[in-house]
C-alpha positions as CSV (number, residue, x, y, z in Angstrom):
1,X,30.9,39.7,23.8
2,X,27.3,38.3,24.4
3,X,26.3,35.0,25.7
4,X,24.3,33.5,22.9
5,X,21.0,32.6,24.1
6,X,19.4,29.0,23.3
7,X,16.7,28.7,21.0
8,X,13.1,27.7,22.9
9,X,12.3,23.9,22.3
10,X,9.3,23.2,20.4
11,X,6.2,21.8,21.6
12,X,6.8,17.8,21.1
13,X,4.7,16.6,18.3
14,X,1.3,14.4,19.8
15,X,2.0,10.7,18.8
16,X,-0.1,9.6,15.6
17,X,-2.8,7.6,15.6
18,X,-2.9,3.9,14.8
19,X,-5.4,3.5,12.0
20,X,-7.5,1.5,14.6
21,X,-7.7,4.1,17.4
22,X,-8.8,6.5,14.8
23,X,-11.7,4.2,13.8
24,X,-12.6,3.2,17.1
25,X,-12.9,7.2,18.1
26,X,-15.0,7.3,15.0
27,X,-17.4,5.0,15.7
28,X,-17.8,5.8,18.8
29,X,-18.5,9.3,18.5
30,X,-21.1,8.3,15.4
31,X,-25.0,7.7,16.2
32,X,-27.5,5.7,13.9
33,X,-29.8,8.5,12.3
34,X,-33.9,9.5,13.5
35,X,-36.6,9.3,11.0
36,X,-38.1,5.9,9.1
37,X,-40.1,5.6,6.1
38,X,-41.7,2.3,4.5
39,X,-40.7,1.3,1.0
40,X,-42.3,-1.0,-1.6
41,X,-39.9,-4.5,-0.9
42,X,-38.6,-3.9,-4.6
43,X,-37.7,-0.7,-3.8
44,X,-35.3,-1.4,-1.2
45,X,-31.9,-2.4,-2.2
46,X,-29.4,-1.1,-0.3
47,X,-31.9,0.7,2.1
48,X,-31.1,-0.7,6.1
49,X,-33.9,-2.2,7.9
50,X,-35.3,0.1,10.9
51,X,-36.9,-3.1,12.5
52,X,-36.4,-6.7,12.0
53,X,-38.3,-8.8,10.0
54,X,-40.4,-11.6,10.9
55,X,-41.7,-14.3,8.8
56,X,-45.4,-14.9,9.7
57,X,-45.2,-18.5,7.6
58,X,-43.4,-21.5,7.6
59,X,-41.1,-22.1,4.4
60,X,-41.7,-23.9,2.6
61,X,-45.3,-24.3,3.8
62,X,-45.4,-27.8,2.5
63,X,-43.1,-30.4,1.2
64,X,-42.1,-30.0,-2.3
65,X,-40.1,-32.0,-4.8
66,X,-36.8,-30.7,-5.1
67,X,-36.9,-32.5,-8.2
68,X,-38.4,-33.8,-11.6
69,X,-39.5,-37.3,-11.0
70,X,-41.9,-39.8,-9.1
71,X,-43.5,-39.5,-6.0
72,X,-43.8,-42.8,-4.3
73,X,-44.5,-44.8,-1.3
74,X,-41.2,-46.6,0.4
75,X,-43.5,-49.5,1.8
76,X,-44.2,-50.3,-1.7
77,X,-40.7,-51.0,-3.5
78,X,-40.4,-52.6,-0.2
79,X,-42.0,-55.3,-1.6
80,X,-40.5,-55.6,-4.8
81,X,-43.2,-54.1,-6.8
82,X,-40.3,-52.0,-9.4
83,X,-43.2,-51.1,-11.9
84,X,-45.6,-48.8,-10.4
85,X,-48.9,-47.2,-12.2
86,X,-48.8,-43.5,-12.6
87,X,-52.2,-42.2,-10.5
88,X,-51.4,-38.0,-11.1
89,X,-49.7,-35.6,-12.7
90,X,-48.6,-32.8,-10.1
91,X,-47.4,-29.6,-11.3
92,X,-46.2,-27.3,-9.4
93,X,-48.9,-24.9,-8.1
94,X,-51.2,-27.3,-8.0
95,X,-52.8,-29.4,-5.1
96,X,-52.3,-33.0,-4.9
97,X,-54.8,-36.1,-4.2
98,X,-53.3,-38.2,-1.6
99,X,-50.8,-41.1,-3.3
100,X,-53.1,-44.0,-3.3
101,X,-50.8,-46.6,-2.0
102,X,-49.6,-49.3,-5.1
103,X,-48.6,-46.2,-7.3
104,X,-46.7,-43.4,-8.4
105,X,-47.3,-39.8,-8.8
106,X,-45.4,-37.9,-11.6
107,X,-44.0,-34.7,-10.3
108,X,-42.0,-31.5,-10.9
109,X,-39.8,-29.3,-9.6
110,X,-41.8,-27.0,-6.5
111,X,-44.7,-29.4,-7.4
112,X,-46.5,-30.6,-3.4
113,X,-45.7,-33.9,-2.6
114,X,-48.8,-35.6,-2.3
115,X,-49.4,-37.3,1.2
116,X,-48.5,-40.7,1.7
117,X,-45.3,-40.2,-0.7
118,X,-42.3,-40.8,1.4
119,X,-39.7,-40.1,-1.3
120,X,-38.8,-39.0,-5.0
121,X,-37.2,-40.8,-7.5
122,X,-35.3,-38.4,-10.2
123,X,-36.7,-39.4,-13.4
124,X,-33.5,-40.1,-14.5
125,X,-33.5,-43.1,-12.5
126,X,-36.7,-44.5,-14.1
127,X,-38.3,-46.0,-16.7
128,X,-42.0,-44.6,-18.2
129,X,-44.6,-46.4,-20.4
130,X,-48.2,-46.8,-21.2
131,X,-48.5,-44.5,-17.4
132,X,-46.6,-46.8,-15.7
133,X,-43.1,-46.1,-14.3
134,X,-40.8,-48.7,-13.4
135,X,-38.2,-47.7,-10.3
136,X,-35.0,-48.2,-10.9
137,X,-33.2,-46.9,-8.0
138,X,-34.5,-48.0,-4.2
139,X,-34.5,-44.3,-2.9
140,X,-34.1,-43.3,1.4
141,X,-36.9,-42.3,3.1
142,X,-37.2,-38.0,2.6
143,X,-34.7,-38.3,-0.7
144,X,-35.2,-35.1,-2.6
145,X,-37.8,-34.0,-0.5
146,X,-37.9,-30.5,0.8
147,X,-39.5,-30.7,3.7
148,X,-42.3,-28.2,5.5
149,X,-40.5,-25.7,7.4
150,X,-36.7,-26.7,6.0
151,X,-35.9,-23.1,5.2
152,X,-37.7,-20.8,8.1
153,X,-40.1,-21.4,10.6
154,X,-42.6,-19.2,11.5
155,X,-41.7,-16.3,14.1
156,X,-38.1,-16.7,13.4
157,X,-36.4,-13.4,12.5
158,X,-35.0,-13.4,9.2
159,X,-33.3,-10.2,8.8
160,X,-32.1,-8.2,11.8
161,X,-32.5,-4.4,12.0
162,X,-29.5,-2.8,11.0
163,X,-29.1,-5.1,7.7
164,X,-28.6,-3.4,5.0
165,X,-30.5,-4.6,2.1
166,X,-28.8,-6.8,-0.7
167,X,-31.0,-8.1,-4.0
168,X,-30.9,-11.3,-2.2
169,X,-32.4,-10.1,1.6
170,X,-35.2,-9.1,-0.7
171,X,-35.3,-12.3,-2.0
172,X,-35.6,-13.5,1.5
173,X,-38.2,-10.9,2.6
174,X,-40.5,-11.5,-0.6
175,X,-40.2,-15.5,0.3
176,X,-42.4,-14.6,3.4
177,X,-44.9,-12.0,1.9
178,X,-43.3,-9.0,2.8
179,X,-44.6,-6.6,0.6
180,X,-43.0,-3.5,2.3
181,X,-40.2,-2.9,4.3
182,X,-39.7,-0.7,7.2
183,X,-36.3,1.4,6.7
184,X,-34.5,4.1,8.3
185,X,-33.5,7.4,6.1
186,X,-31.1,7.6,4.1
187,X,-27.8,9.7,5.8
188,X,-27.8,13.4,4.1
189,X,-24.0,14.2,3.4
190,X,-23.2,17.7,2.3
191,X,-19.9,17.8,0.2
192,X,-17.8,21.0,-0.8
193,X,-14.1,21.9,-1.9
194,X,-11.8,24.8,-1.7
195,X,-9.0,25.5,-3.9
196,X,-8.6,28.4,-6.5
197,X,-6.8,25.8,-8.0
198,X,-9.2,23.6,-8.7
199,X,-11.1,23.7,-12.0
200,X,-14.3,21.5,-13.5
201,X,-13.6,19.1,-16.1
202,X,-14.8,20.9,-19.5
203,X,-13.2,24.2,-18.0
204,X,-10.5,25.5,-19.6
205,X,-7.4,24.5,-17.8
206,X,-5.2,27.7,-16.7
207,X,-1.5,28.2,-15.6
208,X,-1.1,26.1,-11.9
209,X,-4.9,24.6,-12.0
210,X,-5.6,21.2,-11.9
211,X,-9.2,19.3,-12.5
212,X,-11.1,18.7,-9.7
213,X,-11.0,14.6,-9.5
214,X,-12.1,14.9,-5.8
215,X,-15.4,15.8,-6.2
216,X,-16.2,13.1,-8.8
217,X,-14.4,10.3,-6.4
218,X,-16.4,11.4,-3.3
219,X,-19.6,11.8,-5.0
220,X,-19.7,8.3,-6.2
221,X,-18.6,6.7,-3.4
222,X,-21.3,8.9,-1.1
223,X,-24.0,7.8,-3.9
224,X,-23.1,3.5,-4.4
225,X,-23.8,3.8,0.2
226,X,-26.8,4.8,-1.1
227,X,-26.5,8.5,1.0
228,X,-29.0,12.0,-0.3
229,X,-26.2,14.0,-1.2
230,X,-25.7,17.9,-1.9
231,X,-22.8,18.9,-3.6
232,X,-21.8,22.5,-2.8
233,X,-19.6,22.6,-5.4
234,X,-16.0,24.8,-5.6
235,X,-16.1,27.2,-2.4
236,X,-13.9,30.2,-3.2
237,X,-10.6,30.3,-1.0
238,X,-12.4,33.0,1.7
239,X,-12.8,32.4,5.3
240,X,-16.6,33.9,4.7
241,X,-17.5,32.1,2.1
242,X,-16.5,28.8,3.8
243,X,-18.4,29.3,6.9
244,X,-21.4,30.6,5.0
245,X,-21.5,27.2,3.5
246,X,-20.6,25.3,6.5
247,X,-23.6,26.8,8.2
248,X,-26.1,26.3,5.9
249,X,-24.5,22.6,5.1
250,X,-25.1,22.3,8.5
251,X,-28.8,22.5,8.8
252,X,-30.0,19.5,7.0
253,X,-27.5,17.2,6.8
254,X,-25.7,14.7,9.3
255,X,-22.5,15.1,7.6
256,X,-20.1,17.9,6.3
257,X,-17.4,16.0,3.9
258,X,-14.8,18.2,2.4
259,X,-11.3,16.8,0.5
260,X,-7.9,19.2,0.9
261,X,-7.4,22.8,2.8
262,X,-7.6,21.4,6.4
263,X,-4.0,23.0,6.9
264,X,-2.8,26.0,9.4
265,X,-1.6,27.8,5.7
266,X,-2.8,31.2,5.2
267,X,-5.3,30.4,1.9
268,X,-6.5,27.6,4.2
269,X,-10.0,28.3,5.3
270,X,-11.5,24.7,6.2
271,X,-9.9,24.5,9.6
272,X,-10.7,28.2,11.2
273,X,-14.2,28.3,9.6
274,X,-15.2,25.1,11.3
275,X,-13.2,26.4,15.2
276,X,-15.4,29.4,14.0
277,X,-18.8,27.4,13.5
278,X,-18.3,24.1,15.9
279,X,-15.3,22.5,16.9
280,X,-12.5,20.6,15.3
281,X,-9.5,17.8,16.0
282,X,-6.7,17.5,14.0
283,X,-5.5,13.7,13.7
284,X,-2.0,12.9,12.8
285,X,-2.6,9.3,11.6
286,X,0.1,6.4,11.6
287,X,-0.7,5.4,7.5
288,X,0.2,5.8,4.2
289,X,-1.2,7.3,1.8
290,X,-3.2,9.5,3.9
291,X,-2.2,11.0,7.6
292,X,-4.0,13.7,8.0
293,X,-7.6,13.8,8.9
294,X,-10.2,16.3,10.5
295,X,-13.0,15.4,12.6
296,X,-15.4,17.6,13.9
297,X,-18.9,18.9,14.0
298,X,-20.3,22.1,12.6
299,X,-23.4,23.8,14.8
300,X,-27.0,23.9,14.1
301,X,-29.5,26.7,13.7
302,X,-31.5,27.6,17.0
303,X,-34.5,26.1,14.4
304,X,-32.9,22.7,14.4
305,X,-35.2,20.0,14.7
306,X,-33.3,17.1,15.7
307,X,-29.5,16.9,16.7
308,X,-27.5,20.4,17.8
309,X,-24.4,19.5,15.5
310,X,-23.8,18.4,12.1
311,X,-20.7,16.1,11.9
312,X,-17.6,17.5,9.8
313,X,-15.0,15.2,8.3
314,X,-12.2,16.7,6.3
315,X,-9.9,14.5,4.6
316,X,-6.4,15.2,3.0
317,X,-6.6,16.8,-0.8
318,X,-4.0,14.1,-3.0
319,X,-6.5,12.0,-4.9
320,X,-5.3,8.3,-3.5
321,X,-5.0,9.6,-0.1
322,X,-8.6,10.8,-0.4
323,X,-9.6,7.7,-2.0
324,X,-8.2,6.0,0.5
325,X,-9.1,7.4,4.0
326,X,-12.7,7.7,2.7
327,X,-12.7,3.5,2.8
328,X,-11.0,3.2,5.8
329,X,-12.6,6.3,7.9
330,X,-15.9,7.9,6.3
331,X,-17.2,4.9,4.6
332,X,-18.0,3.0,8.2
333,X,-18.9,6.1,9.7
334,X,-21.4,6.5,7.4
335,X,-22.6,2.8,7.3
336,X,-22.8,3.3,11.0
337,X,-24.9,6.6,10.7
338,X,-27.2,4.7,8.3
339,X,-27.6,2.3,10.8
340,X,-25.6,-0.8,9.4
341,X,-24.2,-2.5,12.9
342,X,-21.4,-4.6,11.1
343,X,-18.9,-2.3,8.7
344,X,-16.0,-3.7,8.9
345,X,-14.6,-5.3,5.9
346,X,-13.5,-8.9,5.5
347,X,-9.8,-9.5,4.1
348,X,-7.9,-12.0,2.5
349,X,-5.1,-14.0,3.1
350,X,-3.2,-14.0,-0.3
351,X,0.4,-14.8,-1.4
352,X,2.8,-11.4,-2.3
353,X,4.3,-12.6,-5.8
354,X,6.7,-9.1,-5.3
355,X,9.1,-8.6,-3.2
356,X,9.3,-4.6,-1.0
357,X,12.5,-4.6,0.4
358,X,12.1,-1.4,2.8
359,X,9.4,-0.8,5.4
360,X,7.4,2.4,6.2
361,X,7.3,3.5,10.1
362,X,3.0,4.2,9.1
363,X,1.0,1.5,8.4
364,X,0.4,1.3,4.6
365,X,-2.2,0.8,2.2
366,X,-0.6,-0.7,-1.0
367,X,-2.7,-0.7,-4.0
368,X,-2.5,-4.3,-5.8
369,X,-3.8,-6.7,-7.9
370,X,-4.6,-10.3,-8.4
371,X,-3.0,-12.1,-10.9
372,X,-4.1,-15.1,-12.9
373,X,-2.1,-17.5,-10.5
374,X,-3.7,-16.9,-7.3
375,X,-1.3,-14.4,-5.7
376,X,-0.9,-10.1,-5.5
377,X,1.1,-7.7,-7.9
378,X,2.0,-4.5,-6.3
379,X,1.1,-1.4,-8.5
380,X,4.8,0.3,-9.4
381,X,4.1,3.8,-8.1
382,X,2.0,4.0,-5.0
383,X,2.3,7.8,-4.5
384,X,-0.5,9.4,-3.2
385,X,-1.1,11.4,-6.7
386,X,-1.4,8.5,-8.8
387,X,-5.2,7.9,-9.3
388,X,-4.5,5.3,-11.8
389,X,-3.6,2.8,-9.3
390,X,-7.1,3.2,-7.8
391,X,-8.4,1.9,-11.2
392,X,-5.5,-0.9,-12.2
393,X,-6.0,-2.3,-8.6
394,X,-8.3,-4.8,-6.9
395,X,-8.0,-4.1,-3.6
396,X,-5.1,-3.0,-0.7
397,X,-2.2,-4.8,1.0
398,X,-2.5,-3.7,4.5
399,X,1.1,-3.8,5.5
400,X,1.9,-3.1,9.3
401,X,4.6,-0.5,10.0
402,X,8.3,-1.4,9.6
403,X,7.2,-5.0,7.5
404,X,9.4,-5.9,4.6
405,X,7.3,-7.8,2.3
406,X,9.0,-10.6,0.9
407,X,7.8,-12.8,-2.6
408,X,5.9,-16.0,-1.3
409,X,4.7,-14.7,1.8
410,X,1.1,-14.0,3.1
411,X,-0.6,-10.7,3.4
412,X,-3.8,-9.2,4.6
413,X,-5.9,-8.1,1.4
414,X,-8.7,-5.8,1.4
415,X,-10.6,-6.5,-1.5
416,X,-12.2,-2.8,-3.3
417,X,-15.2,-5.7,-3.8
418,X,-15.7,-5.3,0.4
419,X,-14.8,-1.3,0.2
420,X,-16.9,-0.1,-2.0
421,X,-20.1,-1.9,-1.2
């Protein structure tokens, strides 16, 4: 009789990634893109500033009335005199004579204050007849006066390179005469998908397909970072066919993204047609939904201008999961690419009105919602395949590994206002 043999241990599994390390390798490996063009100031939004902006005025560049009223001298109601003739009329745009002292100026809103005026008085605090005003409150030297200079001073920087443009840093730009604003290019993503399975909405729907979601969810999210995408479309399930496209994705764009097939199956092309064109590391990471991702870079051309390699990102295929690690992983890469230097989002501290009596060993990211009184509800089904909770939900409870949540506790939120911006 034969002495059975033992089987060979397996290779130990590598430890998963916290959902930090995984960011931090990110970032690190990312790099803020060549190449600037200038842009009409209205044409901007969104767009991140390749140089800083510096105001060449002071603003405001005079004192102005912060409201409608009378511009008056303090050493005059010192002395009692309540009733003071009206000597001008200063709209705003207009230039003032100097307040001849015994009388009042009437004013308005963003109107100059008129020198020798010390204060306003609201008209809502006087009296007016037969252009005379009588003061009926004793104002403080400088009350609702906005003075020269209160806002921004001349040479001060008022927008840092690296922000990234909202409608109201243009605001800020236009206040200072900035016509045109220096910006850097916007990041060129290339997007693609493989599955046989997968089928276009408007498509018939055969026997064990299912309608592509992914590539709506990914372009939209690309598009609001404001990123020049090209959409490759539904790559058939070949290992030619997939490197074909990653090499020619590769030439012109800074980023490869592709959703699903990033697997070691046999009708899973992503991962050996990138190994084949660049390289490629598989991340196990420590959260839920999600876990795996792909990170890489596909080669250039011997033609390529600027940068050997073409970054490759490959998330997992379930449509939350997708969803998901695109907020957490691709969306700060890219803000990074673009040249944005803060991505990380804020959170909230909010109250769990639900109760989750069991822990996951990943960190998880539960889809929730606020309710009228303040505090979270917790979407019933936070699989990975229900999209709906995407929609239904204002944001996600990031939970640390192993944490029961109990009702009436505090939880770190992430709003989708924060994540999708």
């Amino acid at each position: 009789m034969s002495t059975p043999t033992s089987a060979t241990p397996s290779a130990p599994r590598a430890p998963m990634l916290s959902t930090s390390d995984a960011l931090a390798t990110l970032l690190g490996a990312s790099s803020t893109v060549s190449g600037t063009e200038t842009l009409a100031t209205v044409d901007a939004l969104n767009r991140v500033l390749a140089v800083d902006v510096v105001s060449p005025l002071d603003v405001p560049p005079m004192n102005i009335s912060a409201m409608d009223g009378y511009a008056v001298r303090l050493a005059d109601l010192a002395h009692g005199e309540g009733r003071l003739p009206v000597s001008q009329r200063i709209p705003a745009g207009h230039a003032p004579q100097p307040l001849a002292a015994g009388t009042a100026a009437r004013i308005f809103t963003g109107a100059t204050v008129p020198p020798g005026a010390d204060a306003i008085v609201m008209q809502e605090q006087t009296e007016a007849a037969h252009e005379a005003v009588t003061i009926l409150h004793l104002p403080k030297a400088g009350e609702w006066i906005t003075a020269h200079g209160a806002d921004i001073r001349s040479g001060s920087v008022i927008l840092p390179a690296g922000t990234r443009l909202t409608p109201q840093a243009l605001g800020l730009a236009a206040s200072v005469g900035c016509a045109q604003l220096r910006v850097l290019r916007r990041v060129k993503v290339a997007v693609f998908f493989t599955g046989d399975e997968l089928t276009m909405p408007g498509e018939p729907l055969k026997p064990g397909a299912i309608y592509n979601s992914n590539r709506f969810t990914l372009r939209g999210l690309l598009e609001k970072l404001g990123c020049e995408v090209t959409d490759y479309g539904i790559v058939p399930d070949q290992l030619d066919a997939t490197r074909a496209t990653l090499r020619e994705a590769a030439q012109s764009h800074d980023l490869i993204l592709t959703s699903g097939g990033v697997s070691v199956g046999e009708e899973d092309h992503v991962k050996p047609a990138v190994e084949a064109e660049g390289r490629l590391s598989m991340w196990q990471i420590a959260m839920k939904p999600g876990k795996p991702l792909a990170f890489g870079a596909v080669r250039r051309g011997v033609r390529a201008a600027e940068a050997a390699e073409t970054f490759f990102i490959g998330l997992p295929g379930n449509p939350v999961s997708t969803f998901v690690t695109f907020l957490l992983f691709v969306r700060p890469f890219v803000l990074r690419l673009a040249g944005v230097r803060t991505v990380t989002p804020r959170a909230l501290s909010l109250r769990a009105d639900f109760t989750q009596a069991k822990g996951d060993r990943r960190n998880e990211f539960l889809r929730a919602k606020i309710n009228p009184a303040g505090g979270l509800d917790l979407f019933p089904n936070q699989s990975s395949a229900v999209l709906t909770s995407t929609v239904w939900g204002d944001g996600l409870i990031d939970n640390p590994p192993n944490h029961v949540i109990s009702a009436g506790e505090t939880v770190r939120f992430i709003p989708f206002s924060e994540l999708l911006n």
